[in-house]
N, C-alpha and C positions, 0 to 999 in steps of 0.2 A: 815462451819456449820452455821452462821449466816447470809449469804447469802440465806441457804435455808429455815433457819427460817422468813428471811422473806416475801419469795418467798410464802411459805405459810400461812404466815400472810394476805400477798394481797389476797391470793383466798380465804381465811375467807371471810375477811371482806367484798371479792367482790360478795361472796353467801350470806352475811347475810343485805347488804345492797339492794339486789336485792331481796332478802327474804322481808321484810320492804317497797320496792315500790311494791310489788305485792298485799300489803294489801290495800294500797295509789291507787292501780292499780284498785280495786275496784270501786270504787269511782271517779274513770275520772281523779287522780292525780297524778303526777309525782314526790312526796316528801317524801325522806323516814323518814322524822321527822314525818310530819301525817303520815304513815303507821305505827310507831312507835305507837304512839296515841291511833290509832287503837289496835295493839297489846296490849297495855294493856288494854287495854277496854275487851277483849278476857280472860286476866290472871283471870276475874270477874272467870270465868269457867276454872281453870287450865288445868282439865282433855281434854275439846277440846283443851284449845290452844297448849299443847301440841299434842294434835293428829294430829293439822292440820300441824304442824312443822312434825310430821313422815312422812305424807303422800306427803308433800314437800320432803325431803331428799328421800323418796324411787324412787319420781320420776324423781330428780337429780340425783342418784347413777345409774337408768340407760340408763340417755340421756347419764350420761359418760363414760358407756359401751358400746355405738353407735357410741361416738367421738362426740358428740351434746353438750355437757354442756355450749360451747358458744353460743348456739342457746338456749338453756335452759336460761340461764341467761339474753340473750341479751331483750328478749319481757316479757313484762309482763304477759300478759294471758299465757306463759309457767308455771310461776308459779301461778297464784292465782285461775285457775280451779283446781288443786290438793289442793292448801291450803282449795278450798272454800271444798272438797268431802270429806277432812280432818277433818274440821269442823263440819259439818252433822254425820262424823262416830262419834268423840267424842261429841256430844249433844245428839246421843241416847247411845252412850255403854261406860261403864267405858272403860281404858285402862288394859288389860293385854293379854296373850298369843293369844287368842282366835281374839280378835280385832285389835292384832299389825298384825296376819296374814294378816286380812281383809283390815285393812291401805296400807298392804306396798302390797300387790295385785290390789287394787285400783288406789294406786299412780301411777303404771305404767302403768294398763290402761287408764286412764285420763291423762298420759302425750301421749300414741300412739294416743288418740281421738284427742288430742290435736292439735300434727302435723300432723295426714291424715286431720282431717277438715281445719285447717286453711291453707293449702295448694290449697286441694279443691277450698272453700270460696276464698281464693284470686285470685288466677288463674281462674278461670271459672266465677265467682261473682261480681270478686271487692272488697268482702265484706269484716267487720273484723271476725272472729270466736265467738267473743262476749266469752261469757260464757254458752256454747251449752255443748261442753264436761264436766262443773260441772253439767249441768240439767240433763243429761245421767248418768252419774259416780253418779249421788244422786237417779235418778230411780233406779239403779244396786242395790244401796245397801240398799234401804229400801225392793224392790221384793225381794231380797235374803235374806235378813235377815227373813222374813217372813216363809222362811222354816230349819231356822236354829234354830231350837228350845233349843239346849242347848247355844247358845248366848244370847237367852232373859234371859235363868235362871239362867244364871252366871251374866251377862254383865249390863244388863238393868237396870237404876239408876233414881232416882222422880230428879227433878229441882227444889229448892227455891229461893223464888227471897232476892237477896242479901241487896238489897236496896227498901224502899219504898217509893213515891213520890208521895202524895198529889194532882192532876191537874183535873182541868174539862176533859172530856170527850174525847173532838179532841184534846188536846194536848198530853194525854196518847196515844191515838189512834196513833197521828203523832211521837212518837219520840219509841212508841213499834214497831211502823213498822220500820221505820229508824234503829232501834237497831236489826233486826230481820235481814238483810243484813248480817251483821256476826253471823249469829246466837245467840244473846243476846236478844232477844223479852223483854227487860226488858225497863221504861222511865228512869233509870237512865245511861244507855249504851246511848239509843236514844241520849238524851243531851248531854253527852259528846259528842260525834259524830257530833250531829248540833255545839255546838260551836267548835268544830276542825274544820269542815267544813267552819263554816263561817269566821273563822281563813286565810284562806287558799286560800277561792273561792266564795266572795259574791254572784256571776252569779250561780254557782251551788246549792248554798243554799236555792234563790229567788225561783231555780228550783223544788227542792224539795217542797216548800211550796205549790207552784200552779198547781204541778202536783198530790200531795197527794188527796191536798181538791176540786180541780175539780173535779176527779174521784173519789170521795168520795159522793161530794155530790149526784153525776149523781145514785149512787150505793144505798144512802141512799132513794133517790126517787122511785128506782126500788122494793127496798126491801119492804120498807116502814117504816125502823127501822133504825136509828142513832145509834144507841146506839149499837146492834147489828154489824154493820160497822165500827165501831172506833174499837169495839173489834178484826176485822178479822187484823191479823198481814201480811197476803198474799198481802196486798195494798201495801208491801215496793215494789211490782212490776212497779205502778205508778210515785214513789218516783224514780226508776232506769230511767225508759221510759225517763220521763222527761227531767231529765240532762241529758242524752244519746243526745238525739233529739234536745234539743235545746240550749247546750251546747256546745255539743262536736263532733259531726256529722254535727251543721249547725252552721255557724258563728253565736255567738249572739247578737239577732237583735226584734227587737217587733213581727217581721214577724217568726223567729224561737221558742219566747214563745207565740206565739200563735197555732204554729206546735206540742208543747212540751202539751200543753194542749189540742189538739186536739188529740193525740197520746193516750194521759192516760186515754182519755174520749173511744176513740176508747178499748183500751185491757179490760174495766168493765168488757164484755161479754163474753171474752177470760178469764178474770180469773176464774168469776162464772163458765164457762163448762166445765172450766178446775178441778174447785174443785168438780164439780158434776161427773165425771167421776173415777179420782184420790181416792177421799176420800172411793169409795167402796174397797181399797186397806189399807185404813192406810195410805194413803201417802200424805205430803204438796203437793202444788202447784210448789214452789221453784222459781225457774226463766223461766219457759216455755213461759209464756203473754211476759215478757221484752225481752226475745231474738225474740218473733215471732213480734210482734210489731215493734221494732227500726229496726229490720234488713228488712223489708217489706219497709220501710218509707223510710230507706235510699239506700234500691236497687233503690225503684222508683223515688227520686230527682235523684240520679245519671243517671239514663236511661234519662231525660226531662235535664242534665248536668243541672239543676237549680245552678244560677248563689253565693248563698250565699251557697253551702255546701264546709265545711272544707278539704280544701287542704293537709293540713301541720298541724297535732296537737301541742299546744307548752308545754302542760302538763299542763295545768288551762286554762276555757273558755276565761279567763283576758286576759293570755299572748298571746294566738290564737287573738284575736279580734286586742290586739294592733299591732299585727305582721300582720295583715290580712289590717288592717287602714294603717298603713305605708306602707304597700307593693306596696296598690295603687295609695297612693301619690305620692312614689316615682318611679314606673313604672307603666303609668296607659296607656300607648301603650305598650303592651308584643308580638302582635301579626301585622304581615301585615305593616312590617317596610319597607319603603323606605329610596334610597340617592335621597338628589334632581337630580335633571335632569341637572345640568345646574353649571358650576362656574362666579366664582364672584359674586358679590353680585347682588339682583335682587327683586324684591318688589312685596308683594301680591296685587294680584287685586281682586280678589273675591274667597273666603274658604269655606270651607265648608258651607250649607246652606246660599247662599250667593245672594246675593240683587236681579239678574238679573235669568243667566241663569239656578244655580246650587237648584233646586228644586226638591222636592216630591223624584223619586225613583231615580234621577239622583243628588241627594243633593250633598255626598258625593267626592269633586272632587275639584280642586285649580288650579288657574290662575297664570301666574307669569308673570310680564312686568319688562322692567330697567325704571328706570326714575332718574330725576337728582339731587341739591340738592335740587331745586325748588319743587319739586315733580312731573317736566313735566315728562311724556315718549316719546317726540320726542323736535327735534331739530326746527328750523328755524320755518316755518307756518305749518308743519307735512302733507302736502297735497300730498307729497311723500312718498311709504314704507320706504325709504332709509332715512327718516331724522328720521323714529324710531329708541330706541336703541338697543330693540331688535332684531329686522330684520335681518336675517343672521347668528345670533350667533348660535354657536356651542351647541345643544343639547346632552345631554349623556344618556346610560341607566341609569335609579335607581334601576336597580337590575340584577342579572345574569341568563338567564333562555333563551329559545328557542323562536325565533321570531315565531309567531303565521300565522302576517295575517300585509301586510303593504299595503301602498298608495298613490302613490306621483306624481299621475299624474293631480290632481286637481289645476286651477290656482288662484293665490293668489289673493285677493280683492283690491281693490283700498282703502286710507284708508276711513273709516265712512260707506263702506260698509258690505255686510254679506250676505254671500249663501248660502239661506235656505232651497236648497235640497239638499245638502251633507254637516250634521251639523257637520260632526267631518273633516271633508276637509283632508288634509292628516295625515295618522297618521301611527304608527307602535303597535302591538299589542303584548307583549310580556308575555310567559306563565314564574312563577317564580315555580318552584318544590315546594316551600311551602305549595302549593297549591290553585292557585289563578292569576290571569290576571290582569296587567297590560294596561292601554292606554295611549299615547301621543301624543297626538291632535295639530292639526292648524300648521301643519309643511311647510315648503317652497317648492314651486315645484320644482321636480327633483333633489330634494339635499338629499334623505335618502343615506345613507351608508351601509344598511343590508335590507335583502330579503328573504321573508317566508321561513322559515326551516332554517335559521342561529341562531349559539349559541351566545352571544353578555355576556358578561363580564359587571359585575358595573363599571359605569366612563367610558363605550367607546361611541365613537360617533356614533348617529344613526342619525343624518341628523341635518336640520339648521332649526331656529325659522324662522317662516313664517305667513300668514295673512289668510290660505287656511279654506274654513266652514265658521259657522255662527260665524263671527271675524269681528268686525270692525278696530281694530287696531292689530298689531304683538302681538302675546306672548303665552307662552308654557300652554299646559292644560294637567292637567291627573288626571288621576281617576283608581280605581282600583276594577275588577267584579270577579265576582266568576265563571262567563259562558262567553262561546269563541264569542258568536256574539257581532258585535259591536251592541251599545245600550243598551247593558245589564246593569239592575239596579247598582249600585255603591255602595258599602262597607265603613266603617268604616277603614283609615289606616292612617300611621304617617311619619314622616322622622327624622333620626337620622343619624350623631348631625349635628346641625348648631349653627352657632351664630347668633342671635337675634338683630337686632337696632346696630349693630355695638361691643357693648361689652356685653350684655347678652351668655353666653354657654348653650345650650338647647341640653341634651343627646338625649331626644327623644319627637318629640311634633307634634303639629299641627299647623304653623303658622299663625295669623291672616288678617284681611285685611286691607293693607297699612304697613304693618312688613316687614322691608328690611331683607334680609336673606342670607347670603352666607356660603356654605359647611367647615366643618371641615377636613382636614386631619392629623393624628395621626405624631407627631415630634418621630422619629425614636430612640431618643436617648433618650426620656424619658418615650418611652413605652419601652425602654432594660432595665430602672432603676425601674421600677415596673412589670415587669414580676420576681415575687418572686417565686424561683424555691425550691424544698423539700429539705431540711435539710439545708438549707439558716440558719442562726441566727442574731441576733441583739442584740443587750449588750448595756443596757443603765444603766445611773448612774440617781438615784429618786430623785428630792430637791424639796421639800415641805416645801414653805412660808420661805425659802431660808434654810433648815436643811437639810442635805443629810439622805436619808432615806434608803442609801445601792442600790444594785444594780438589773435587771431585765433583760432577757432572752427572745427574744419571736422567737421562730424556725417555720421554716414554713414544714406543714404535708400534709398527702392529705388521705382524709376520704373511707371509701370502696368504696361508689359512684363516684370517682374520683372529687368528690370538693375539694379545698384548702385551707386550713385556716393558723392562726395564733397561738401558745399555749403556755404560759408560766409554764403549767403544771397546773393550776387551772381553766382556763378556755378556750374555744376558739373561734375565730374570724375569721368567714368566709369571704373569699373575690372573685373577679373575676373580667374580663376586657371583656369587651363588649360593643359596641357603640365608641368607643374610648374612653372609660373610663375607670376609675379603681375607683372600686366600695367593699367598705364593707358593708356584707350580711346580717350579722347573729353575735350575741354574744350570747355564752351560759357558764354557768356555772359560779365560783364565781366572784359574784357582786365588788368584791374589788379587782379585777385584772384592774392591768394597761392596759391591752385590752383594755376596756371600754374607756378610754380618746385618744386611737388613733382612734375607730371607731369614736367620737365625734369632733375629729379633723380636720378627713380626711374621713367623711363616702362616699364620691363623689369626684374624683378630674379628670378633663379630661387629656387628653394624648396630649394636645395643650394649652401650657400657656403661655400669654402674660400678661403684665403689664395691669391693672386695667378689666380681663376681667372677670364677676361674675358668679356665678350659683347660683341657690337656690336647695335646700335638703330637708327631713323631717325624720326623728328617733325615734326610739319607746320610748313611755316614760320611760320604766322601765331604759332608760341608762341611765336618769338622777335623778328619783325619785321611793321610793320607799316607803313609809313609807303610813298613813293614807288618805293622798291626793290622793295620785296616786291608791289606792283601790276605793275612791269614785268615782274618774275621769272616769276609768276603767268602772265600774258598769255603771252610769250615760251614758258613750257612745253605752253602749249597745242598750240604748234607743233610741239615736240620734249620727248617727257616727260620726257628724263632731263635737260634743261638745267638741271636745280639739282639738291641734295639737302642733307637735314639732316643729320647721320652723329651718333650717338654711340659712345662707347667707354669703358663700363665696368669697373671692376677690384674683386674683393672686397679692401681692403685689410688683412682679419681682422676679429675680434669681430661680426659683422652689419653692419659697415660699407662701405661702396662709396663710392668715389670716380670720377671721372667726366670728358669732356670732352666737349664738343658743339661741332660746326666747321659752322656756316651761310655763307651766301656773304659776308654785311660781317662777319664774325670768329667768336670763337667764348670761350665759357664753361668754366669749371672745375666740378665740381659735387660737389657729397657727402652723401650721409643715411645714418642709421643707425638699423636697426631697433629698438624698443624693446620691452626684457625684456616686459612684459606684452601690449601690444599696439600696431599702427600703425606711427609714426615717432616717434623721439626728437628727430633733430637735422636739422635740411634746411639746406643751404649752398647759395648761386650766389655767382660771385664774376666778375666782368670786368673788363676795366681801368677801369672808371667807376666799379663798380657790388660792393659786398660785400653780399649779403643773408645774413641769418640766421635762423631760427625755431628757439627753443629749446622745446622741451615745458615746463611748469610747471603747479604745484598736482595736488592730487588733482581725477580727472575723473570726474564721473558718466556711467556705463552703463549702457543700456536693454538686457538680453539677452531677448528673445523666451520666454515659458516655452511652457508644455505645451497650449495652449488654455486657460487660466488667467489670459491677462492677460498683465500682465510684471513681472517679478522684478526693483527695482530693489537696486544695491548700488556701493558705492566701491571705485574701484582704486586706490592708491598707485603714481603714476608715477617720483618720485623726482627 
């Protein structure tokens, strides 16, 4: 019995918490504390907030006679187009028999608009459904009401306003629109709602303001009356556009609130014809301009792939922008990754845009010589190929794909010469499925290993460094095009990993000119100890400033999309290995989870560690701050992206261990974990001048290893 009490406990609270972000959902936000907010701002008007809660429940009651209530609860706009048609019924009709019909009729059509459209929209579109089924579902029922004439004469109720507020003109104007969103057209709803807002999402607030009075003013010009414009409440459509457009749809950036204002400037004429058409009915505008406007702007960045539109929403313009800033810092080669060409270590001569040959549309392309500690590349008086050091050496593919086009019958220069009608002199030409071509220039005659139409694996040999083309001394070139003739312009591409200067670890880069450089490959037995497999655990004991603080769980899941994270049941912590690295992704959920100090520990650690060799990192602010700072910061970078950063700076200090620094803008942390013998982490440290944390592994852990189709094999590990 108590078991199923509180089986249904969870699906309360997990309907009424998902009830609360659909209000939040409104609004571009992800918090069911403001949708809370919101909600009461609604109880102003009992009668709607009640209705919009029926016409919710009618259209949950039958996604769950479909077998959908997880698809009902899972997105927001499942539920806040019914809330918003819910709303609109109870603003015009009291509630009783006559309008609980109309409600719970409603509801479910507004949840089928719901899922054919947003199916549609995403499949065929891209796009999101926006709030198109409430502006349908609110046509529905204002045209029908219209010939329900014993509805007016029962149902139809005057509105007073509950509160009175004193303000000039545009401030009534802006905060009756704002309150007009949830149907409260009143300045004392407006303000609460601004300061919850501004609570919540300085960037969507900013939005609000300069999307209102843009489109305001442009409106008051056309009219020729202010006054009359402040009074229209249909502008809260501007107020949406805005933070839609330059919030939440494009990363925000000066370039996307100038988008946001060009947007709201754009719908004036959409709203005006839209109320000149509508109003012969009795009917608002509602959101018709907002969904045809945002959805127009952001089909067409998408079609042009323009480079600032939102990837990944984080549920506030804030948390996107910091997640979108970090992302780049810390993967800013995603695409068109190379291995080098070549082992052991070996020294750039000329990089990208580089002094001599690598120019204009041929920019993109890198040289590589050996040279010694001197920084000669040959030996004795170098007047021989052979007293170079790279003459001869073993070239590899850097990458796995079908030999295209090769050429190795050109002969090699003498050195300080260069032959300048076959400027790539031997080379092999290889296509990688990613979609894109590879070159490997200035190869030795006669020495290639593979021949047009062969498939060639990363890391094999395709011939030997040679002096052949416009080469005055030995050394490998490549470049990488997007079309199969040789000469083809040259792209933007990286290599990953190498170590840098000897002890730098570079997951993924671009090395510079004169950067010694030689390949990573992944230590076998320390990528078995972080390939963390599903129902994995880790059981650690908490001392904080040396007080045991009890103990901590963190199991490993894997999300629908087949990612993997970390979850101690409050939050969790995505990870992944790629590059030879092992890399944490993502944290979400509560702020005061231990998660948080192992992403900061270990947000980067490669899969090859030796004694003193570093890498550097960078982390979103919120995993270290969160308070008034980190709001201004947030805001302020919208303006200018580099105005913060998180930096870290790792060092392997021996045995699997790494020690750590992280330098955010109010200070910065010391850090350390170390890998443990069987699997995961042993030991995680943070330490600040306040603050010592510690997590020590303990007892033996049970693991879920995945068998054969069979179930799963359970058994104990001995952690030690």
């Amino acid at each position: 019995m108590g078991l199923e009490s509180d089986f249904s406990g969870n699906k309360v609270k997990s309907f009424l918490l998902s009830f609360l972000k659909s209000y939040s959902g409104i609004f571009f936000i992800s918090e069911p504390l403001f949708g809370f907010f919101l909600f009461l701002i609604t109880l102003l008007n009992p009668n709607m907030a009640l209705s919009g809660f029926l016409c919710v429940i009618s259209a949950y009651s039958f996604a769950r006679l479909l077998g959908l209530k997880d698809t009902f609860l899972g997105l927001d706009f499942y539920i806040y187009n019914p809330l918003l048609v819910g709303l609109a019924i109870g603003y015009l009709f009291k509630l009783n028999l006559l309008t609980f019909i109309f409600i719970f009729s409603l509801g479910i059509l507004t949840f089928l608009m719901t899922y054919t459209l947003s199916s549609i929209f995403s499949y065929y579109l891209k796009l999101p459904v926006l709030s198109i089924p409430f502006v349908i579902g609110s046509f529905i029922v204002y045209l029908a009401s219209i010939r329900y004439s014993n509805l007016f004469v029962i149902s139809l109720y005057p509105h007073y306003p509950v509160f009175q507020l004193h303000l000039p003109d545009f401030l009534k104007g802006f905060f009756s629109s704002l309150g007009a969103i949830l149907f409260s057209p009143s300045v004392f709803a407006g303000l609460f709602i601004f300061l919850a807002l501004f609570l919540y999402s300085r960037i969507l607030t900013f939005l609000a303001v300069i999307g209102y009075f843009s489109a305001i003013f442009i409106t008051g010009l056309m009219t020729g009356s202010f006054v009359n414009t402040f009074n229209d409440i249909s502008a809260f459509n501007y107020i949406l556009i805005a933070m839609a457009v330059g919030g939440v749809f494009l990363i925000p950036s000066p370039k996307s609130y100038l988008f946001a204002i060009l947007s709201s400037i754009i719908a004036v004429p959409i709203v005006e014809s839209t109320k000149a058409f509508w109003q012969q009915f009795g009917i608002p505008v509602f959101a018709l301009p907002f969904n045809t406007v945002t959805l127009l702007i952001v089909y067409t960045l998408g079609l042009i792939s323009w480079e600032y539109t939102t990837k990944l929403y984080r549920g506030t313009p804030e948390k996107t922008l910091d997640y979108y800033l970090t992302y780049l810092k810390r993967f800013p080669f995603s695409t068109r990754t190379l291995s080098l060409p070549f082992s052991g270590e070996w020294t750039v001569w000329q990089s990208f845009d580089g002094e001599w040959t690598h120019r204009g549309p041929w920019k993109y392309a890198i040289d590589f010589v050996i040279s010694d500690d001197k920084g000669s590349t040959f030996k004795g008086d170098g007047n021989s190929l052979t007293d170079y050091y790279a003459f001869g050496k073993p070239v590899l593919s850097p990458v796995r794909g079908r030999v295209i086009k090769a050429l190795d019958r050109i002969k090699d220069n003498p050195p300080g010469q260069a032959d300048k009608e076959n400027n790539f002199g031997n080379y092999v030409l290889i296509y990688d499925e990613r979609g894109f071509y590879v070159l490997i220039a200035h190869l030795k005659e006669n020495s290639l290993k593979v021949k047009s139409g062969d498939w060639v694996e990363k890391g094999s040999i395709i011939g030997l460094c040679g002096n052949s083309g416009y080469s005055p001394q030995p050394h490998i070139h490549i470049h990488v095009q997007l079309l199969s003739d040789i000469g083809s312009p040259t792209v933007p591409f990286s290599f990953a990993p190498f170590i840098r200067n000897e002890r730098e670890f570079v997951d993924n880069g671009v090395p510079l000119r004169d950067e010694r450089v030689k390949p990573v490959f992944a230590d076998k037995a320390l990528k078995k100890k972080l390939n963390l497999l599903i129902d994995m655990v880790m059981k650690y004991k908490v001392v904080q400033n040396d007080e045991e603080m009890g103990d901590v769980e963190f199991a490993v899941k894997m999300a629908p999309d087949g990612t993997f994270y970390l979850t101690d049941g409050s939050a969790k912590l995505y990870f992944a290995v790629f590059n030879e690295t092992f890399y944490f992704l993502n944290f979400e959920g509560n702020k005061d989870s231990y998660l948080r100090y192992l992403f900061i520990s270990g947000s980067k650690i490669p899969l090859f560690l030796e004694k003193a060799l570093f890498w550097k990192d960078y982390l979103p602010l919120d995993l270290l701050e969160n308070g008034m700072m980190t709001a201004i910061l947030r805001f302020l970078a919208s303006f200018k992206h580099d105005f913060y950063e998180v930096k870290a700076i790792y060092e392997c200090s021996g045995n699997n261990s790494i020690s750590g620094k992280v330098e955010y803008p109010n200070g910065f942390l010391s850090t350390f974990i170390k890998v443990d013998s069987n699997f995961g982490f042993k030991e995680i440290k943070i330490e600040s001048n306040k603050k010592r944390l510690i997590l020590r592994r303990v007892e033996d852990e049970k693991v879920f290893i995945n068998g054969n189709g069979n179930g799963s094999a359970f058994f104990t590990k001995s952690i030690g």
